[in-house]
N, CA, C and O atoms as CSV, one atom per row, in Angstrom:
chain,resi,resn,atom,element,x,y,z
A,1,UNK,N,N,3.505,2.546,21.426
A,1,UNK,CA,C,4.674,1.681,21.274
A,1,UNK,C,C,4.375,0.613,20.220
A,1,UNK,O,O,3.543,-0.265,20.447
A,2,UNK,N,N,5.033,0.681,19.096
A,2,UNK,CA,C,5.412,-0.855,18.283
A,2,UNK,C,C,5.587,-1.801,18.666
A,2,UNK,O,O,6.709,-1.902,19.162
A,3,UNK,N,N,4.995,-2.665,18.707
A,3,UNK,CA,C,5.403,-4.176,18.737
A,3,UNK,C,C,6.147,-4.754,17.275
A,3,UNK,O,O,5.847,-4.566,16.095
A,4,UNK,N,N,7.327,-5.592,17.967
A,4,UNK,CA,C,8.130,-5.928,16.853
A,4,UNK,C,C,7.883,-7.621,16.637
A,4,UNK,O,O,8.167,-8.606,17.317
A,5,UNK,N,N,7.281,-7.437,15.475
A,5,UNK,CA,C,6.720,-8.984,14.889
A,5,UNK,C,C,7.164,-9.354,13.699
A,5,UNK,O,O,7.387,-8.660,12.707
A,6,UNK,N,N,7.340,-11.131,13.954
A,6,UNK,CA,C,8.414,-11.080,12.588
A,6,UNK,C,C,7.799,-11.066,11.445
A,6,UNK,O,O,8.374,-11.136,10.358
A,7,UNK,N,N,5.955,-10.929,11.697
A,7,UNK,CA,C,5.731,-10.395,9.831
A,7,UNK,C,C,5.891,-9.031,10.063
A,7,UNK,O,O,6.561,-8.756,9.067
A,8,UNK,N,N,5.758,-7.970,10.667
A,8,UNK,CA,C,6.424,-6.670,10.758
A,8,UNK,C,C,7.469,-6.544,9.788
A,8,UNK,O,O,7.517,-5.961,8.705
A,9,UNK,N,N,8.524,-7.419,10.609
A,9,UNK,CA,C,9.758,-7.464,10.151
A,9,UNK,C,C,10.116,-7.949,8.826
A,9,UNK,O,O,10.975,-7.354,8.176
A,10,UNK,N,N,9.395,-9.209,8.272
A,10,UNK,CA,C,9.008,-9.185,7.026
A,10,UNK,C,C,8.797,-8.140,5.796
A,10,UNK,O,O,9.214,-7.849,4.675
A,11,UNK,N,N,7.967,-7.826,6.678
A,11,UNK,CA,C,7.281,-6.696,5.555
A,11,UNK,C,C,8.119,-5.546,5.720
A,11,UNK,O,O,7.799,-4.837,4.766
A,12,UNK,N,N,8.912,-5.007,6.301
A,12,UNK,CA,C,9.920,-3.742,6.590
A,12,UNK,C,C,10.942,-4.527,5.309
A,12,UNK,O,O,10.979,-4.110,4.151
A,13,UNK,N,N,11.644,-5.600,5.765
A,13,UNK,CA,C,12.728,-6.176,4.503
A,13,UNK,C,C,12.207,-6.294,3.516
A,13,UNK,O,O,12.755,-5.680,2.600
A,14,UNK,N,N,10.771,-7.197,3.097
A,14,UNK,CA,C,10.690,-6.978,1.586
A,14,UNK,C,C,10.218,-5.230,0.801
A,14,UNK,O,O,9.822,-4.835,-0.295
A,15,UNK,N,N,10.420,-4.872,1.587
A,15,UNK,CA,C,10.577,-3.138,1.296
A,15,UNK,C,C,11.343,-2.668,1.016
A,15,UNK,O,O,11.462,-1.992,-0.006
A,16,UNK,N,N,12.373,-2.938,2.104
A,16,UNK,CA,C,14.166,-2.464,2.135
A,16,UNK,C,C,14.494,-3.519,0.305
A,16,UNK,O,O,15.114,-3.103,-0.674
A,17,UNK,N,N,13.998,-4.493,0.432
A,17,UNK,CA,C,15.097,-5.229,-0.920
A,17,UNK,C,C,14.327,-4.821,-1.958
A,17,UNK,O,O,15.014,-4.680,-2.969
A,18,UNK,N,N,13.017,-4.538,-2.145
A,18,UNK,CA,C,12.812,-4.109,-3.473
A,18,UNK,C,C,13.311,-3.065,-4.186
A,18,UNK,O,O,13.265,-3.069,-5.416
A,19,UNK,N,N,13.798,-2.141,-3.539
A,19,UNK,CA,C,14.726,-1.243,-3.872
A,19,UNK,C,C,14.124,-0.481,-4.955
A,19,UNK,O,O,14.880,-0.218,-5.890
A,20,UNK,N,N,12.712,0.000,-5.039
A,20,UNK,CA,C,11.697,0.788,-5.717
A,20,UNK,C,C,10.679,0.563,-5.238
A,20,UNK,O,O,10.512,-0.350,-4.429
A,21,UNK,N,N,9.456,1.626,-5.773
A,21,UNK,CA,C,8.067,1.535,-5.165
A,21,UNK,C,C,7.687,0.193,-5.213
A,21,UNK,O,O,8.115,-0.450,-6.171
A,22,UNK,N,N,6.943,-0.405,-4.357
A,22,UNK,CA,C,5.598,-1.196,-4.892
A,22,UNK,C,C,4.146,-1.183,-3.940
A,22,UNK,O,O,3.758,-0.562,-2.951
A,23,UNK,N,N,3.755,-1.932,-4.578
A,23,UNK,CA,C,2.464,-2.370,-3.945
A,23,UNK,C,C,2.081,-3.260,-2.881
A,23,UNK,O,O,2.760,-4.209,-2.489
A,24,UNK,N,N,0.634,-2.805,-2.305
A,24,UNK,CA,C,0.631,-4.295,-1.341
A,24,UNK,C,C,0.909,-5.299,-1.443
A,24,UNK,O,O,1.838,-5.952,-0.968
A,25,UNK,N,N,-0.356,-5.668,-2.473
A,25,UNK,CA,C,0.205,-7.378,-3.276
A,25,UNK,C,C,1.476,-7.719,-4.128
A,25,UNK,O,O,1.611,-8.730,-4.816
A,26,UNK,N,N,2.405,-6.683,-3.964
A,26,UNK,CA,C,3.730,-6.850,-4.549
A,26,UNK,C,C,4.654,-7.312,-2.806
A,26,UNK,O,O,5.272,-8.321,-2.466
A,27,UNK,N,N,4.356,-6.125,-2.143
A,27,UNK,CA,C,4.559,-6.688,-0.655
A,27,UNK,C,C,4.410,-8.005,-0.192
A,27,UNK,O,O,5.410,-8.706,-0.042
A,28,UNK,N,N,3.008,-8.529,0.113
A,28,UNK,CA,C,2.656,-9.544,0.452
A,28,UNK,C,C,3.373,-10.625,-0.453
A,28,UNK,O,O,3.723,-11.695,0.044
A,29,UNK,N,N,3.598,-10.322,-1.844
A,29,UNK,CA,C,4.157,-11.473,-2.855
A,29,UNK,C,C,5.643,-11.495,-1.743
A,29,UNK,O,O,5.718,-12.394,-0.905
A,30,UNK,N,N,6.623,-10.562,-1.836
A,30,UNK,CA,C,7.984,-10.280,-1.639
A,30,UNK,C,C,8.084,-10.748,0.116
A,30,UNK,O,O,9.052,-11.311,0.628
A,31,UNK,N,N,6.968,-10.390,0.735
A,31,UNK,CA,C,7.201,-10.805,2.086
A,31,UNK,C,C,6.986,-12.241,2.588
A,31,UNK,O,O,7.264,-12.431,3.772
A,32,UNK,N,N,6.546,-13.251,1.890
A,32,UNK,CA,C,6.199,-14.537,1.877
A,32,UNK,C,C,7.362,-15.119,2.162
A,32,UNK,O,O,7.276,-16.136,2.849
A,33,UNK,N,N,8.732,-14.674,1.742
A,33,UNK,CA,C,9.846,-15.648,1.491
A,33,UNK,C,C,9.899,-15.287,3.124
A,33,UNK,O,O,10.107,-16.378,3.655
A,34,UNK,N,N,9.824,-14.435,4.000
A,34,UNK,CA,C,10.577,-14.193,4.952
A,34,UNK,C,C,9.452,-14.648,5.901
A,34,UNK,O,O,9.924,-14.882,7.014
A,35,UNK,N,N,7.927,-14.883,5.827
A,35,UNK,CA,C,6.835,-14.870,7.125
A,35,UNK,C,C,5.967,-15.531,5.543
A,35,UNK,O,O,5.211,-15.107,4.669
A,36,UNK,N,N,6.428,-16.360,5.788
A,36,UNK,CA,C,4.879,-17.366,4.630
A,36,UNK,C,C,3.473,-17.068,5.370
A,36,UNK,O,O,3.542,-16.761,6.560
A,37,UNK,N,N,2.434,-17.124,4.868
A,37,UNK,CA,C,1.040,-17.064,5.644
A,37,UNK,C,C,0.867,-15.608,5.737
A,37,UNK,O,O,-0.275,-15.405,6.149
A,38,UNK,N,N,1.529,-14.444,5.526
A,38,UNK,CA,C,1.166,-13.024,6.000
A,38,UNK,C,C,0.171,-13.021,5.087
A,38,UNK,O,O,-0.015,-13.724,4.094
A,39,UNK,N,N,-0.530,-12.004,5.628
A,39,UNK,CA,C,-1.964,-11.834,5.322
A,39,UNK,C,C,-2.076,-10.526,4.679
A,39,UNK,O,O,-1.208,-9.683,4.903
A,40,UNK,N,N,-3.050,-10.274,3.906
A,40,UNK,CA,C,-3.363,-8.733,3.060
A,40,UNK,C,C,-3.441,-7.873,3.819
A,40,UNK,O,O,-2.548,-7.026,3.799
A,41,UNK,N,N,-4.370,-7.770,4.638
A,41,UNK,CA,C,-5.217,-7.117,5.904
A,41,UNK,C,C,-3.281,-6.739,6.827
A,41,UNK,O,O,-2.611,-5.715,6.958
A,42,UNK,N,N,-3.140,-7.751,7.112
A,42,UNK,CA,C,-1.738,-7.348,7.992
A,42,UNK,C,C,-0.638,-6.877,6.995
A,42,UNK,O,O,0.272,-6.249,7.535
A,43,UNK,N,N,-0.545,-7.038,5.756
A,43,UNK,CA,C,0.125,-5.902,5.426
A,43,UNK,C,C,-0.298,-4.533,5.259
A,43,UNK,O,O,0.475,-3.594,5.450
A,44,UNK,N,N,-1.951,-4.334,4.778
A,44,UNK,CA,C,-2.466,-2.845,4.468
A,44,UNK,C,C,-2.543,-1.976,6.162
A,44,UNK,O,O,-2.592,-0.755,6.311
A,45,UNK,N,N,-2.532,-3.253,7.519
A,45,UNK,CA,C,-2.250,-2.275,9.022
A,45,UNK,C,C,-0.884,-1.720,8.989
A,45,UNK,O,O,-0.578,-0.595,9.385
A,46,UNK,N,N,0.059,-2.762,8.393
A,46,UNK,CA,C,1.445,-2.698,8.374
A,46,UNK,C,C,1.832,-1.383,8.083
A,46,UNK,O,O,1.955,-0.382,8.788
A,47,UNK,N,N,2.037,-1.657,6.608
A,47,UNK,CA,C,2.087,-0.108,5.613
A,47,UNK,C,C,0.822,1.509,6.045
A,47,UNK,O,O,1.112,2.691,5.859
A,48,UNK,N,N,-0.216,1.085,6.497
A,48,UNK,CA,C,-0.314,2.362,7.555
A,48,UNK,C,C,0.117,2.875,8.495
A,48,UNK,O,O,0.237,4.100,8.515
A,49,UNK,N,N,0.536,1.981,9.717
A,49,UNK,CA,C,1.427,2.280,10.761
A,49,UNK,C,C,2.815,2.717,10.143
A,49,UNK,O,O,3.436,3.586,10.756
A,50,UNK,N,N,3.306,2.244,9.097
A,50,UNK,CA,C,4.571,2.648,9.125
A,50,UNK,C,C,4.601,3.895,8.166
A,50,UNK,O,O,5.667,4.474,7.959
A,51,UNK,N,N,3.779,4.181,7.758
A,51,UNK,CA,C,3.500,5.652,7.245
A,51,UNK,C,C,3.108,6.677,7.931
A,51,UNK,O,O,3.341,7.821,7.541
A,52,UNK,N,N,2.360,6.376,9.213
A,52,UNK,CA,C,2.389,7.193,9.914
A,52,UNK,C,C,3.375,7.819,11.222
A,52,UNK,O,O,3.315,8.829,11.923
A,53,UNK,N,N,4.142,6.843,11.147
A,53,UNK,CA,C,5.689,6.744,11.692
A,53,UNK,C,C,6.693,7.384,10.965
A,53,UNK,O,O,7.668,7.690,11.651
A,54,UNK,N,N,6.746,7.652,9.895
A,54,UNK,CA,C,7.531,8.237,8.646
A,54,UNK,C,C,8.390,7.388,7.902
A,54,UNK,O,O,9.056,7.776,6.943
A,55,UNK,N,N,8.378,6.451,8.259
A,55,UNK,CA,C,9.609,5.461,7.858
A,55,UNK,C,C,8.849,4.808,6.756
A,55,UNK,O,O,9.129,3.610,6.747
A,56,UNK,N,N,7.800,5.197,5.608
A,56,UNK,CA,C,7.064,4.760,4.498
A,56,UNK,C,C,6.999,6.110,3.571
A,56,UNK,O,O,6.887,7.035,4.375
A,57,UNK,N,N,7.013,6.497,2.592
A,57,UNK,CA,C,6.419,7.538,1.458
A,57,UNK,C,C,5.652,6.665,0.593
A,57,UNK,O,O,5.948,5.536,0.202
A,58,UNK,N,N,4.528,7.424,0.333
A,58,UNK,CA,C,3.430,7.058,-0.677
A,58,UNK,C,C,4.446,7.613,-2.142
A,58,UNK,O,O,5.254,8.525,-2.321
A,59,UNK,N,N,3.890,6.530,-2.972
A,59,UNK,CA,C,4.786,6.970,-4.258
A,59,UNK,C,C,3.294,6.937,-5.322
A,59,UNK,O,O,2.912,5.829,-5.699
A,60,UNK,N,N,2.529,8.167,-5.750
A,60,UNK,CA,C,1.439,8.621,-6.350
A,60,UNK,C,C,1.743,8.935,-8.270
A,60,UNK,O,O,2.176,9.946,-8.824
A,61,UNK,N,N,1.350,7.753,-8.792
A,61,UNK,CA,C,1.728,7.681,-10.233
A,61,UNK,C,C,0.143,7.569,-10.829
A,61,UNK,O,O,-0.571,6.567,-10.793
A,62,UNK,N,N,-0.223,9.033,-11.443
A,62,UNK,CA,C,-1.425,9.024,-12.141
A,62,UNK,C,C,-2.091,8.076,-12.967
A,62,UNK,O,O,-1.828,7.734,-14.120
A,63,UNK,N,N,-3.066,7.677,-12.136
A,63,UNK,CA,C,-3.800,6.574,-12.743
A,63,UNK,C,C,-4.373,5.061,-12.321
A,63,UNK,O,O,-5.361,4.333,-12.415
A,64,UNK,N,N,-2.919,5.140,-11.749
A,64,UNK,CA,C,-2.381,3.599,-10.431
A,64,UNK,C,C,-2.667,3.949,-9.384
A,64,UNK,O,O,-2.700,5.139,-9.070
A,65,UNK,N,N,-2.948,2.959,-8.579
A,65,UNK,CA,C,-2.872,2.620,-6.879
A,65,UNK,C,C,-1.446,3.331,-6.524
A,65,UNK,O,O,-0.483,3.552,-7.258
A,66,UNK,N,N,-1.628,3.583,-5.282
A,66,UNK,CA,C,-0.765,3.935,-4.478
A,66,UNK,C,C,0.588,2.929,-4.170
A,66,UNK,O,O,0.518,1.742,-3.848
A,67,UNK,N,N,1.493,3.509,-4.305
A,67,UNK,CA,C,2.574,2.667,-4.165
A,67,UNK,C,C,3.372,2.952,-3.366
A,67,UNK,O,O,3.562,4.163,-3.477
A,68,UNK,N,N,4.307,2.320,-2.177
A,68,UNK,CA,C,4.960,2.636,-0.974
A,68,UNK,C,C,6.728,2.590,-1.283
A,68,UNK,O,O,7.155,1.700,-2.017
A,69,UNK,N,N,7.603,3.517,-0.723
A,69,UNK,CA,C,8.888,3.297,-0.655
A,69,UNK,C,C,9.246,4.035,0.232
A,69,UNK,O,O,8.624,5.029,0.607
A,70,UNK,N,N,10.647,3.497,0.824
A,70,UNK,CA,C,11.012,4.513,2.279
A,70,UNK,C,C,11.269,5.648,2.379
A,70,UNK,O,O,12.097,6.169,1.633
A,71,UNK,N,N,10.759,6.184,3.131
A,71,UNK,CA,C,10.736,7.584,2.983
A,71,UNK,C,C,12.465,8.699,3.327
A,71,UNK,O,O,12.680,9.910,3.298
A,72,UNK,N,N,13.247,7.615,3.588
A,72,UNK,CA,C,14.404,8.068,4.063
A,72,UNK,C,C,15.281,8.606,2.802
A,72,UNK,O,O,16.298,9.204,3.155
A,73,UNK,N,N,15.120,8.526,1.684
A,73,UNK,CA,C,15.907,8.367,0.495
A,73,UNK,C,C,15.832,9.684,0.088
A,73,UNK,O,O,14.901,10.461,0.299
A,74,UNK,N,N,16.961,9.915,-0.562
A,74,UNK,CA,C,17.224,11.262,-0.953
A,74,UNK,C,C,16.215,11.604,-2.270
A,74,UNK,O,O,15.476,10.790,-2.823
A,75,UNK,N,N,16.402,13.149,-2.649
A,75,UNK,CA,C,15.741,13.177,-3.498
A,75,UNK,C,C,15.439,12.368,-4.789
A,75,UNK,O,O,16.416,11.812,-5.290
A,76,UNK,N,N,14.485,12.245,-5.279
A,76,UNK,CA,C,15.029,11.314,-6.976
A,76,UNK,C,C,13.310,11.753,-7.290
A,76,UNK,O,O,12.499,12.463,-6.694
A,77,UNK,N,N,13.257,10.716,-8.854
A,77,UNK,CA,C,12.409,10.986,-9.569
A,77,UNK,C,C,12.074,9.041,-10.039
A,77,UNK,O,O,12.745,8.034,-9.816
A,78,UNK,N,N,10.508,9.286,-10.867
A,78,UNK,CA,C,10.497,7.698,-11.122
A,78,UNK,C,C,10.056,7.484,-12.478
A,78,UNK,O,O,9.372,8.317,-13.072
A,79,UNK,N,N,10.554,6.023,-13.156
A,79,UNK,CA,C,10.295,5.670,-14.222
A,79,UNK,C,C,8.818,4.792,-13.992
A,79,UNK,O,O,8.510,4.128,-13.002
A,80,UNK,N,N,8.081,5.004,-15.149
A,80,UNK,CA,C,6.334,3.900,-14.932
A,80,UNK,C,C,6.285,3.352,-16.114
A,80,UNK,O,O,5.840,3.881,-17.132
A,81,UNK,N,N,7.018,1.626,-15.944
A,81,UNK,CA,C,6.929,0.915,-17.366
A,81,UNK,C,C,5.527,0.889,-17.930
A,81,UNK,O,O,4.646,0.365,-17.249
A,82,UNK,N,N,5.215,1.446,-19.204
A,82,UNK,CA,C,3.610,1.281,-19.296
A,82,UNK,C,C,3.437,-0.148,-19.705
A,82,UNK,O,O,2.301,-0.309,-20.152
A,83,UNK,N,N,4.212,-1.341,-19.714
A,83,UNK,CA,C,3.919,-2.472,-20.233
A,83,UNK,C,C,3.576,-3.107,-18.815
A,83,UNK,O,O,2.429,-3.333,-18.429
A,84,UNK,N,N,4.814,-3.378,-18.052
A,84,UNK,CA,C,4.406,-4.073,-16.644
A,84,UNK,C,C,3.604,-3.164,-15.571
A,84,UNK,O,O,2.982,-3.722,-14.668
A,85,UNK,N,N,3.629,-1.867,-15.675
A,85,UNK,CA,C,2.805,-1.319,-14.427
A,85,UNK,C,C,4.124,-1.097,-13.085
A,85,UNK,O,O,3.831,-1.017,-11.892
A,86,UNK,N,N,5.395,-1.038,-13.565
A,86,UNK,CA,C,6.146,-1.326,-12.576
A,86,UNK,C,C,6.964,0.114,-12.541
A,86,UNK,O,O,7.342,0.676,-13.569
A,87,UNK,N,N,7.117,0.476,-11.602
A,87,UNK,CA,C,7.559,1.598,-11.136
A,87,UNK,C,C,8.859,2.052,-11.314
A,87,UNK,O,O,8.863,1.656,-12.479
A,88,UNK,N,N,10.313,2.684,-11.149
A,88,UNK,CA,C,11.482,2.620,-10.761
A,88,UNK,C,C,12.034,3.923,-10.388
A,88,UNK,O,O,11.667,4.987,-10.885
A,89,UNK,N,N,12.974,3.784,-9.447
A,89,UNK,CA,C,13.467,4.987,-9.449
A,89,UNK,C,C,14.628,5.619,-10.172
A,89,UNK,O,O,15.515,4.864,-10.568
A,90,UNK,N,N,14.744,7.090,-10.422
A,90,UNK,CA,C,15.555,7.325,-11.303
A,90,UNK,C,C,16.320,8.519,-10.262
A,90,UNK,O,O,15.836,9.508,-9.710
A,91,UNK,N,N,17.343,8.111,-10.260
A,91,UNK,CA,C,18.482,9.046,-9.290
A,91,UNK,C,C,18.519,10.475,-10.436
A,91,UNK,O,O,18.284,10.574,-11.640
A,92,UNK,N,N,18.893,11.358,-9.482
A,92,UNK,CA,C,19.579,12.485,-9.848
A,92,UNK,C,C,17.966,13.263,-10.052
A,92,UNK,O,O,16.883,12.741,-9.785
A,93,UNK,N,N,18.261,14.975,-10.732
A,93,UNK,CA,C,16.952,15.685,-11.102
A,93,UNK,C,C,17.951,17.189,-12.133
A,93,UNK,O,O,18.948,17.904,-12.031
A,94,UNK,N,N,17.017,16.967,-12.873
A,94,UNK,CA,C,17.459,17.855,-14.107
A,94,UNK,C,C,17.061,19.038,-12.926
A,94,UNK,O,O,18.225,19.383,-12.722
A,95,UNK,N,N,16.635,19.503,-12.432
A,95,UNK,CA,C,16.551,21.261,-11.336
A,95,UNK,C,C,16.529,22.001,-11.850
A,95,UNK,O,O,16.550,21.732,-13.051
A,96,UNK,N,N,16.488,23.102,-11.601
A,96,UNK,CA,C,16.353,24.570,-12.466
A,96,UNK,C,C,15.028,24.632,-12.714
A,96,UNK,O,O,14.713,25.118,-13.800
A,97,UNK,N,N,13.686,24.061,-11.585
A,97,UNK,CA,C,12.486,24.134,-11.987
A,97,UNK,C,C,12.013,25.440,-11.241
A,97,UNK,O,O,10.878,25.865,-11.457
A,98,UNK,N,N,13.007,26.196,-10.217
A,98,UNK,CA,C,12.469,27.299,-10.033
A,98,UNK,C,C,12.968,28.377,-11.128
A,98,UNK,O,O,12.930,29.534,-10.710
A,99,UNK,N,N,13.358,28.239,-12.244
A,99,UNK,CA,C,13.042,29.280,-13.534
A,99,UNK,C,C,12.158,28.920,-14.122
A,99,UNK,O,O,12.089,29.662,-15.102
A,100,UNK,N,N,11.565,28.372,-14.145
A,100,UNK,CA,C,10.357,27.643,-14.754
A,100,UNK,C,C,9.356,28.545,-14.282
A,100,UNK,O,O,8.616,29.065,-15.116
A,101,UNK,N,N,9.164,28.918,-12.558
A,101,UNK,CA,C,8.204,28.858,-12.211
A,101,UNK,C,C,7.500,30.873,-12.409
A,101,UNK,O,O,8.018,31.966,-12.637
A,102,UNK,N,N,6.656,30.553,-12.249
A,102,UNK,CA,C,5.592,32.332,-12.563
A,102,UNK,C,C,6.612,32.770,-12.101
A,102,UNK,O,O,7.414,32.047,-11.509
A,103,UNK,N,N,6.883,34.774,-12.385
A,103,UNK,CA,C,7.595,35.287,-11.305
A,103,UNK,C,C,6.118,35.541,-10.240
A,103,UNK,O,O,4.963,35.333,-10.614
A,104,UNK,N,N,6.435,35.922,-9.179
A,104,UNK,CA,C,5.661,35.585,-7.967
A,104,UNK,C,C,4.996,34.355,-7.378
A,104,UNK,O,O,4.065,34.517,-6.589
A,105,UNK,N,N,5.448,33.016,-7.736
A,105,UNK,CA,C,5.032,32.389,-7.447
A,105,UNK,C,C,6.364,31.400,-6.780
A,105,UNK,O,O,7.461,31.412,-7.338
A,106,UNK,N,N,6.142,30.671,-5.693
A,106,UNK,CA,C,7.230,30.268,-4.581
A,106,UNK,C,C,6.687,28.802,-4.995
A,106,UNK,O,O,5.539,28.374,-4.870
A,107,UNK,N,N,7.785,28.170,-5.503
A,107,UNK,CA,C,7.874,27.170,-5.703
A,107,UNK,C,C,8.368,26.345,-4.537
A,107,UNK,O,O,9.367,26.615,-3.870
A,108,UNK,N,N,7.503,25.235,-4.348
A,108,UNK,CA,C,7.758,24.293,-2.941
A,108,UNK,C,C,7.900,22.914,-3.165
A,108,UNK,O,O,7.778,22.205,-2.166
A,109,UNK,N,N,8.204,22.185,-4.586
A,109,UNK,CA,C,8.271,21.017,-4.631
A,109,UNK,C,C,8.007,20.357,-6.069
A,109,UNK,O,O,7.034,20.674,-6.754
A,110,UNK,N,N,8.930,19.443,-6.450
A,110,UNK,CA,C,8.229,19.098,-7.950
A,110,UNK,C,C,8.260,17.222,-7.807
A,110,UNK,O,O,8.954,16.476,-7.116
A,111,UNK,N,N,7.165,16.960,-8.812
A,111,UNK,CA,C,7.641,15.119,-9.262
A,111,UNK,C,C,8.017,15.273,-10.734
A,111,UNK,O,O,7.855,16.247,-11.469
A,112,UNK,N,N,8.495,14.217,-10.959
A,112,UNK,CA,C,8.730,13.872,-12.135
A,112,UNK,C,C,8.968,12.766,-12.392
A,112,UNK,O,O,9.780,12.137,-11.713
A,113,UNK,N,N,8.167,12.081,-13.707
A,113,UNK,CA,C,7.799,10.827,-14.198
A,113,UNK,C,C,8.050,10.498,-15.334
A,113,UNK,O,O,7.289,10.996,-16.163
A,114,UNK,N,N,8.810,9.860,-15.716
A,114,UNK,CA,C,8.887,9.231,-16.838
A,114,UNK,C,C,8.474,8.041,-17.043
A,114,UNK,O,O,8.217,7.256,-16.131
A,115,UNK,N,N,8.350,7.743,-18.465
A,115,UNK,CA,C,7.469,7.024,-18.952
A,115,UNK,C,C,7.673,6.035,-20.164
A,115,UNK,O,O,8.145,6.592,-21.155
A,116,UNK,N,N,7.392,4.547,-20.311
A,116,UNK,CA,C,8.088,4.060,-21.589
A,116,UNK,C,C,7.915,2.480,-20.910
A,116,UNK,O,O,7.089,1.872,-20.230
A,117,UNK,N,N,9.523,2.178,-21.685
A,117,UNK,CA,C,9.209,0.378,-21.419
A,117,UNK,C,C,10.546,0.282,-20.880
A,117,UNK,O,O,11.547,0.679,-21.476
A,118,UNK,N,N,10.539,-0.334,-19.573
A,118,UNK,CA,C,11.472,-0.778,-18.572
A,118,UNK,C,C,12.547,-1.912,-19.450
A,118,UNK,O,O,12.338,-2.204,-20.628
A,119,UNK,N,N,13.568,-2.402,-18.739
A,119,UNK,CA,C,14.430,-2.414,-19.622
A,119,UNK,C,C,13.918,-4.334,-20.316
A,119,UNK,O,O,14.137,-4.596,-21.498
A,120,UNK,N,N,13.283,-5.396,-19.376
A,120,UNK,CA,C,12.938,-5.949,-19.433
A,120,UNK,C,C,11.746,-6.390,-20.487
A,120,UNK,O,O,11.519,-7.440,-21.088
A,121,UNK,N,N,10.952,-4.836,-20.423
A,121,UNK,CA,C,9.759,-5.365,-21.224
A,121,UNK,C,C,10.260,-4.449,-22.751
A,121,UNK,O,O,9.636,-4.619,-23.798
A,122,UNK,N,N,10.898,-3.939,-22.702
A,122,UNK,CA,C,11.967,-3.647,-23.872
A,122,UNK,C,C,12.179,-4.428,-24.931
A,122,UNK,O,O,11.968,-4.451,-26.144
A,123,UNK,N,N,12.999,-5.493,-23.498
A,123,UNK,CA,C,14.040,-6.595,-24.271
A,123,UNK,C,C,12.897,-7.608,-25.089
A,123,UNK,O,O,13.158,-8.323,-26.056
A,124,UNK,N,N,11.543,-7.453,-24.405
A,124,UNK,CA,C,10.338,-8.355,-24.779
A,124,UNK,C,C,9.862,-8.230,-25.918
A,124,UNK,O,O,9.421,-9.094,-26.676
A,125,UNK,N,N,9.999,-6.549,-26.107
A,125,UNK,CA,C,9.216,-5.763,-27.816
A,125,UNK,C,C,10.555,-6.315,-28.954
A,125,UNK,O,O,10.312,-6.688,-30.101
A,126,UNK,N,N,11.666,-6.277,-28.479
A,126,UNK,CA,C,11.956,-6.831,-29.596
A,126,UNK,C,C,12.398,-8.200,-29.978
A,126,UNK,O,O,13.109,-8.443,-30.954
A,127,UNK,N,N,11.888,-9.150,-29.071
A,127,UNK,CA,C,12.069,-10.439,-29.826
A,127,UNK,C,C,11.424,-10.970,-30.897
A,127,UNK,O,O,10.213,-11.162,-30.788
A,128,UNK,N,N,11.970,-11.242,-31.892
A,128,UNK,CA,C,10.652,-11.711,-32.872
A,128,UNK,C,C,10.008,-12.359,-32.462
A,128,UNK,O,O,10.359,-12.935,-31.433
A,129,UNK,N,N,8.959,-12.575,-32.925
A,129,UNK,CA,C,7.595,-13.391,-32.802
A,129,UNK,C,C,7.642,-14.800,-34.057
A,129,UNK,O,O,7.761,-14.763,-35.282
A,130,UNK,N,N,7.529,-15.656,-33.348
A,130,UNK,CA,C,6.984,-17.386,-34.623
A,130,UNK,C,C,6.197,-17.023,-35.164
A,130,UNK,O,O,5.341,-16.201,-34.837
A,131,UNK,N,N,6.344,-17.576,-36.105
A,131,UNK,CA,C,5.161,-17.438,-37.066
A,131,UNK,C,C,4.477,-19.096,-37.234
A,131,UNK,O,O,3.501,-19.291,-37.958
C-alpha cells in the first residue's frame, strides 16, 4: 500500500505540469514550489516506486541520464535540444516502419528522436552578439 504524502504529491504534479520528460534534479527543481525542502534521495524513492507502479515511463535518449514521463500517454516521439539538454515531445509518428522492416522479421516497437535546437535556444543562435 502507498502512502499518500504531500511531497509524493508534489512530485506526481511537478510531473503532470512539465508536460515532457525530465530529470530528477529537474523534478526536485519543479517540485519545490509545491513541498519546499524535498529531498534528492526522496525524489530518486519517489520516481522508483512510481515506476514500478506504472504510472512513470523511463524516457532513454542516447548519451543522457534517464529521464521520466507518464506512462499513460499515447503514442508519440521526442525532440533532444542539443543546446539545453532538454527533451520534448513530438505528437503524431510518420508509421509505415513495418515496411521498413526485414521480410521475416516481426517488428515490435520503434523510438524516434529528433534532434536540433529547441525553439528557445534557436531564438538564442540568432541574436546578434555586441561587439
Amino acid at each position: 500500500m502507498q502512502r499518500k504524502t504531500g511531497q509524493r504529491e508534489a512530485i506526481k504534479r511537478a510531473i503532470r505540469e512539465a508536460e515532457r520528460p525530465v530529470g530528477p534534479l529537474e523534478i526536485r527543481d519543479l517540485a519545490e514550489a509545491y513541498s519546499p525542502g524535498v529531498g534528492i534521495a526522496t525524489i530518486y524513492r519517489t520516481v522508483k516506486s512510481l515506476l514500478e507502479t506504472g504510472w512513470l515511463a523511463p524516457v532513454e535518449i542516447p548519451g543522457g541520464p534517464t529521464l521520466y514521463e507518464l506512462a499513460a500517454k499515447p503514442h508519440h516521439h521526442h525532440f533532444h535540444c542539443r543546446e539545453c539538454g532538454k527533451v520534448f515531445e513530438v505528437h503524431g509518428c510518420a508509421g509505415h516502419f513495418q515496411k521498413m522492416t526485414p521480410p521475416g522479421f516481426q517488428l515490435e516497437g520503434h523510438e524516434v528522436i529528433l534532434r536540433g535546437l529547441c525553439d528557445q535556444c534557436s531564438a538564442k543562435s540568432k541574436v546578434p552578439q555586441a561587439s
